[in-house]
N, C-alpha and C positions, 0 to 999 in steps of 0.2 A: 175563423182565422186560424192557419196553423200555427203550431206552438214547436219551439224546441225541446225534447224530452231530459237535456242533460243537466237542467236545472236542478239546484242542490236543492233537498226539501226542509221547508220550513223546520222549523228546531218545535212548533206543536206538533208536528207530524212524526218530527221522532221520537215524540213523549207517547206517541199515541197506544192505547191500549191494546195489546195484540187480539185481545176478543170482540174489538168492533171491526175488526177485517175477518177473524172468523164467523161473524154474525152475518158481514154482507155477503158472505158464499156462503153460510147453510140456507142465504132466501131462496138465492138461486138454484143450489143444489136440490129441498124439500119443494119448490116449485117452478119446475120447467116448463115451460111451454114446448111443447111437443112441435115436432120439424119434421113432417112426415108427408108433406104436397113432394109434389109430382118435379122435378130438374129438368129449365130449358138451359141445354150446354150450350155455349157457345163457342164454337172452334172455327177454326182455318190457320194459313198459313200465318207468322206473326208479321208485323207493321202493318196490317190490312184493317187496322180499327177497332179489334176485340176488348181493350181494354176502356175505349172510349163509350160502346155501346155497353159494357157495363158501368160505366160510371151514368151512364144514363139512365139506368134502371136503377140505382143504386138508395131512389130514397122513397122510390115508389109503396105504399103504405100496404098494396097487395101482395108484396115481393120480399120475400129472404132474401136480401142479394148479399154472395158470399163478395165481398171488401176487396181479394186478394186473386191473386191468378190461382186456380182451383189443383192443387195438387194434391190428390188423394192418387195417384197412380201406380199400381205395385202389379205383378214383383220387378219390375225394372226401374220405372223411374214415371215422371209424370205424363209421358209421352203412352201408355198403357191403362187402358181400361183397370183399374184393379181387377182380380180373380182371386175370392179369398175361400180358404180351408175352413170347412163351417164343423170341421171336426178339432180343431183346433181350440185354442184355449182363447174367450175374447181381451184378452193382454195381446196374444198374436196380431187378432184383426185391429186392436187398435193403433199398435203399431206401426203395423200394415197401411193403416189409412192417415197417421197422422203429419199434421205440414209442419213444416221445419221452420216454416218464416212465425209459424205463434213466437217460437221464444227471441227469437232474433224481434220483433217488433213493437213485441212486450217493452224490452228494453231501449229499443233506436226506434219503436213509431213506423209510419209508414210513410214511404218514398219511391215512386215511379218514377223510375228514370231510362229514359231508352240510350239515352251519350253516355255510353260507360268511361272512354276516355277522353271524353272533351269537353270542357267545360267552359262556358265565359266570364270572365275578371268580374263582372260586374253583374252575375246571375246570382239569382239566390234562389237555393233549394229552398220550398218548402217539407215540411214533416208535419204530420198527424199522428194526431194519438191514438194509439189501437189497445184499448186494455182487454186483453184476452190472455184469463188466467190458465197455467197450461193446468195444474193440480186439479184444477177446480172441473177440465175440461175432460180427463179419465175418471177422476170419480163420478159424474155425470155419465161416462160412456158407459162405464161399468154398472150405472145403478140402472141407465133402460136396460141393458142387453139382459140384466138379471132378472128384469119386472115385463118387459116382453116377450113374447112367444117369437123365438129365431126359427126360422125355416126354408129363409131364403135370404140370398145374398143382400136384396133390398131392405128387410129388416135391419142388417148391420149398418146399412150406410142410412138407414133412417136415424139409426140410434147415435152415428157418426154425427150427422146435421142437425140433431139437439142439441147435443154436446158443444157444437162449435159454436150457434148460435144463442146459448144461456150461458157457456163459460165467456163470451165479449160481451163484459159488464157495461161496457157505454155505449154497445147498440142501441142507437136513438130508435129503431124500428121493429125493437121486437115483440111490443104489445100492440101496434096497429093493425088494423087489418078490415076485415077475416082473409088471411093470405091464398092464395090459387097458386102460386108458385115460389119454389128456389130458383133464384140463375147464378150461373156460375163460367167461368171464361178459361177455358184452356187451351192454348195456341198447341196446333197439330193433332190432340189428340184423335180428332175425328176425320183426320186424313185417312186413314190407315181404316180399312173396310174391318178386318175381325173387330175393332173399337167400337165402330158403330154398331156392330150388332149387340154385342154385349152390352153397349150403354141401354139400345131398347130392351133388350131381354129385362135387365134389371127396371129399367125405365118404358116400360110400354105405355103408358102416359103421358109421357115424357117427351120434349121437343127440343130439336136439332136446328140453333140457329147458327147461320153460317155467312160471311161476309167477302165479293170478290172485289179489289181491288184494280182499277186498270192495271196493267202490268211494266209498265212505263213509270207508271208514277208509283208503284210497288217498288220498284229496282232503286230508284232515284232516293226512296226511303231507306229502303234495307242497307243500302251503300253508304249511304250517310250514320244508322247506327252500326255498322260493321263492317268495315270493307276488307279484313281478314276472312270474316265468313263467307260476306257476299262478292264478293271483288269479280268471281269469275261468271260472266253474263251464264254462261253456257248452261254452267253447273246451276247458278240459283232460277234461273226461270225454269228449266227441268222441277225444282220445286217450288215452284209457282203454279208451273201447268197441274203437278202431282194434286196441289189443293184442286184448281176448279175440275179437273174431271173427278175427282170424289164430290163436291157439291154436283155435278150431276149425277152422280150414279147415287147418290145420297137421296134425291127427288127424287129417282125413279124409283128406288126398291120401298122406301120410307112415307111417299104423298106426301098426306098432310101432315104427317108429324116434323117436315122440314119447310125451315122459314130462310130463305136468299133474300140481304142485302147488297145493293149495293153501294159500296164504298162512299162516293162520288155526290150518290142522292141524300147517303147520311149528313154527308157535311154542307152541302148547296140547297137540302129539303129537310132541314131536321124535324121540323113536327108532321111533313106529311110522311116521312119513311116512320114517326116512331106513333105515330095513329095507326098505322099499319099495320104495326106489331103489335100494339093493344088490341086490335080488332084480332088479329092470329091467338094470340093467348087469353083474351075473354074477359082483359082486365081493363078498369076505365082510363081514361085516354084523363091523365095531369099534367101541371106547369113542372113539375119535376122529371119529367119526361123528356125535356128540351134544355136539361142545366144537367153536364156532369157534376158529381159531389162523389163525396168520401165520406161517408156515414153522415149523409149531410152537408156538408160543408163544401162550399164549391173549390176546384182546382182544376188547376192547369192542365194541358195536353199532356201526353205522354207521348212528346215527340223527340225523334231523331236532329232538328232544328230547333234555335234557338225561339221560345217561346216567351213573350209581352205579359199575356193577361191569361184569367180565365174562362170556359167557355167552350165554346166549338167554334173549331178554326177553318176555313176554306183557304189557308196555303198553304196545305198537302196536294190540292187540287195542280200546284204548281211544281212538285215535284222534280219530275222529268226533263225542266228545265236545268240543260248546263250538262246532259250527258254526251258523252261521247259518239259519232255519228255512229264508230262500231257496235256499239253497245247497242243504241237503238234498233239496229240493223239484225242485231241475236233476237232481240228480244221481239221483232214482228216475226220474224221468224220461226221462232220457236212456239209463238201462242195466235199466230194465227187462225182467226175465227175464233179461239176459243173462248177469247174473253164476252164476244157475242152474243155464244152459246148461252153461259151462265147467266148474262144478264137477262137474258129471255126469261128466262124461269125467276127472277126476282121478283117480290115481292112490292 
């Protein structure tokens, strides 16, 4: 069940000894569990399911799965492979690599919401609790970078994926295992071809999973969470098409280290597309595998429409319904064959 986080704390709690919260981070900090498997990314264009198909991984017993849309991205912003200066001081790279939403969620919890400005009378947000202490999470960085041998960029972002995964004291899943993978979800970053390569170069064991959306029912969503951004057909299916032809050129240069879903099958076939993807990544095929959660806990769509229950939904499937004939009219236009293409090479 989610909780509100704005709750006043009990009047023990503010009695409480400040050395039993120093005691529960030196466990953590004197025994980490090391986070050094191999990252399937998960990217494409955003409203095309990324944040669902990690929720679907999300409690899987083989899996790190990073909670939060993955923004380690420097030096511009999360839309960027990081490139970090390994002559640098690692205070730099941790900076370099740290997300902004730890301390924001430390204190407001976690909330996916794609309606940033619409809301119904009678919805209710939920929130989850995300205790991920930041303190706790550079002295962690700083104590691998210091006790490992740095020689390569993957070093640092191993010591990065310790740090995040022992400083979130209520990951229900970080003693399960033996883990085969991290995943992690970041809308676009793997549009952009120098991104992809840089994720392999660091990640050469690493896999590239990527989701195409019909494009119809794409536009119908994106419009609904944003029609300042998305409003103009022209403009966003140009970056629509921009994703699927990087998902093929992504299969061709990459083979098997790239996994195409699609959309459509995720939501109308959810245990045969996520059998699929345990069969691709080598890990066992669970009932956790067919329920989004949030460190466990089930929750709602992260949809652009008003959402009932928990779950995977098939009326995204419906999208498209209520657009404009012109609009429809750009958009076979402008993706023409292409959405065919992609789906060919899905998984």
């Amino acid at each position: 069940m989610a909780t509100s986080p704005t709750a006043a704390a009990p009047p023990e709690l503010e009695r409480a000894p400040r050395d039993e919260f120093h005691a529960l981070l030196e466990q953590r900090l004197q025994r980490p569990v090391a986070v050094r498997e191999p990252l399937v990314l998960i990217s494409q264009i955003q409203r095309s399911g990324g944040t669902l198909l990690s929720q679907l991984l999300d409690a899987h017993p083989q899996l790190h799965a990073h909670p939060h849309e993955l923004h380690i991205g420097y030096p511009r912003d999360k839309r960027d492979w990081p490139r970090l200066d390994l002559s640098q001081a690692p205070e730099r790279w941790f900076e370099a690599l740290r997300e902004a939403h730890v301390d924001r969620m430390l204190v407001g919890g976690y909330r996916k919401y794609a309606r940033k400005w619409v809301q119904y009378e009678d919805e209710r947000l939920e929130t989850y609790p995300f205790l991920l202490i930041p303190s706790l999470q550079r002295a962690l960085f700083e104590r691998c970078v210091t006790s490992w041998p740095i020689g390569r960029q993957r070093d640092v972002l191993d010591a990065y994926m310790t740090s995040y995964f022992n400083a979130w004291i209520d990951n229900r899943n970080l003693y399960t295992g033996p883990k085969r993978w991290i995943t992690g979800f970041s809308a676009r970053l793997a549009i952009d071809a120098p991104n992809r390569e840089r994720f392999f170069a660091d990640y050469p064991d690493g896999r590239l999973v990527a989701i195409v959306r019909e494009p119809r029912s794409w536009y119908g969503s994106a419009l609904a969470y944003n029609a300042d951004r998305y409003g103009n057909p022209e403009i966003s299916l140009r970056l629509w098409a921009a994703s699927a032809e990087a998902m093929i050129e992504a299969k061709r240069r990459f083979g098997d280290g790239v996994f195409l879903i699609a959309f459509e099958r995720m939501l109308a076939d959810t245990e045969g597309t996520m059998r699929a993807l345990a069969e691709f990544l080598h890990i066992d095929f669970t009932p956790t595998l067919i329920t989004p959660t949030f460190n466990g806990l089930s929750i709602k769509a992260n949809s652009s429409f008003r959402v009932e229950r928990s779950g995977v939904l098939d009326a995204p499937l419906r999208r498209h319904e209520g657009l404009p004939a012109e609009a429809l009219e750009t958009i076979d236009r402008l993706t023409d064959g292409l959405y065919d293409r992609v789906l060919a090479l899905t998984g």
